[in-house]
Structures are given as C-alpha cells and as structure tokens.
N, C-alpha and C positions, 0 to 999 in steps of 0.2 A: 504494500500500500504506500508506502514513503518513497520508493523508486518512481513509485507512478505518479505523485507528487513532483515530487525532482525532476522527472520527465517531462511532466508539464510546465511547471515552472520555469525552465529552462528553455522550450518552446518559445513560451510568452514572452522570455526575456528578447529572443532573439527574434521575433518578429518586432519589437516593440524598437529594439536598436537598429533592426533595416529600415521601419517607416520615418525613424527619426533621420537615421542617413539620407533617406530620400528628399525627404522636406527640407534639411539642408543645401542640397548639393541643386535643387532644383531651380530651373531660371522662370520660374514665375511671378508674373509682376504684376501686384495687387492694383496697381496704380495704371496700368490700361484700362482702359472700360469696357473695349469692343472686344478683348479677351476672357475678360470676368461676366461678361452677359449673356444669356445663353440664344439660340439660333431659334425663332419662334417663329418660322411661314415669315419673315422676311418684318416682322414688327419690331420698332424699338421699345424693348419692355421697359425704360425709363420715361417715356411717352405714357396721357390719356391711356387707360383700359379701355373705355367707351367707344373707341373712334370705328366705324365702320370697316367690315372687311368684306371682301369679294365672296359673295355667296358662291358663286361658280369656282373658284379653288374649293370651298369646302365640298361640292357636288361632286368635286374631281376625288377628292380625298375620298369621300366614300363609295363611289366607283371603286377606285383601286382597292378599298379596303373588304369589301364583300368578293371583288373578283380573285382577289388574293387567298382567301377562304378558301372560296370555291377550287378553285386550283389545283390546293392544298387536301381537299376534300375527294378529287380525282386519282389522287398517287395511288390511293389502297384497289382501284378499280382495276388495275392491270394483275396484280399477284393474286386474286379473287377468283379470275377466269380459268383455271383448276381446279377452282376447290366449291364451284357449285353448278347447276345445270347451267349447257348455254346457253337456252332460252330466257331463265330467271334473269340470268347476266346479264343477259343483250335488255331485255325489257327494259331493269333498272340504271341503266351505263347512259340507253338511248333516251329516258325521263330526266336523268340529271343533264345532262348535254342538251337537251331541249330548252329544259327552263335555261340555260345557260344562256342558250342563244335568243329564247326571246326575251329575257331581261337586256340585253345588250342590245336587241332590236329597239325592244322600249325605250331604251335611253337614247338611242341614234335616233330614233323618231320624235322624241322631245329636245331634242338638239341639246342633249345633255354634254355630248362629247363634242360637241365644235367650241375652237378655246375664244375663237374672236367676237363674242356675242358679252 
C-alpha cells in the first residue's frame, strides 16, 4: 500500500514539474489580444453580443451538421451486407439514401444551398 502511495506520489510530482516547465519555457503573450481571443464564425467577442448574424451561415452550419451525421450513420451499412438478408439490406440502405437525397433536394429547392442570397 505505501509503494502504491510513493508510486503515485511521484507520478504527480512529475507531471506537476513538466507542466511547470512548460508554462515557463512557453512564448505566450498574454498581452496580444487577437491571440488570447478565441475564433467564433468570424465575431469579435470583445464587441456587442446582440449584433446580428447571417442566418444563412447558420443554415449552412446545420446542413453540414445533420449531413455529417448522416454520413456517419452510413459507414455501418456496408459491413451489415453479410450478416442479414439482401432484400432486408437493400430495403433499409435504399430508405436511408432516399431520405438523404430528398432532404438535400428540399434544401436545393428552398435555395438553402446557394451562398449568394
């Protein structure tokens, strides 16, 4: 029990003298601002909260962020086509790929995807 002590102990010492070496030896300089501020869709966060933003970037973002899902939600469809019937397969592969394409029809048809509007 007292090695396992001392084992840790010792651990903690030495991560605790790496992060102090790091923070030392580091060229970080609290005194930029454009360094210390973080990257928000193109805001300066020292600016109004309130000021309006382009709805059409956010429209963009969740485009990407549901197709990216989706995508994501396709990879298991190919290692699946062994391990059930091909018909079940093909049914469910060709429902998801459907909605796929007419949610993406929908958006092209609401001119969700054209940036210059």
């Amino acid at each position: 029990m007292m090695m396992m002590f001392l084992m840790s102990s010792m651990m903690m010492m030495i991560a605790n003298i790496f992060m102090l070496i790091s923070m030392l030896i580091s060229k970080k300089s609290f005194l930029d601002r454009e360094k210390c501020s973080p990257f928000e869709c193109g805001f300066d966060p020292k600016s109004l909260a309130r000021i309006p933003f382009s709805l059409h970037f956010f429209l963009i973002t969740m485009i990407f962020l549901i197709f990216d899902v989706e995508i994501a939600l396709i990879f298991p469809i190919i290692p699946t086509f062994f391990l059930v019937n091909f018909f079940t397969w093909f049914k469910i592969s060709f429902f998801f790929i459907l909605m796929l394409l007419l949610g993406i029809y929908h958006e092209w048809n609401q001119n969700m995807l054209n940036w210059s509007n």
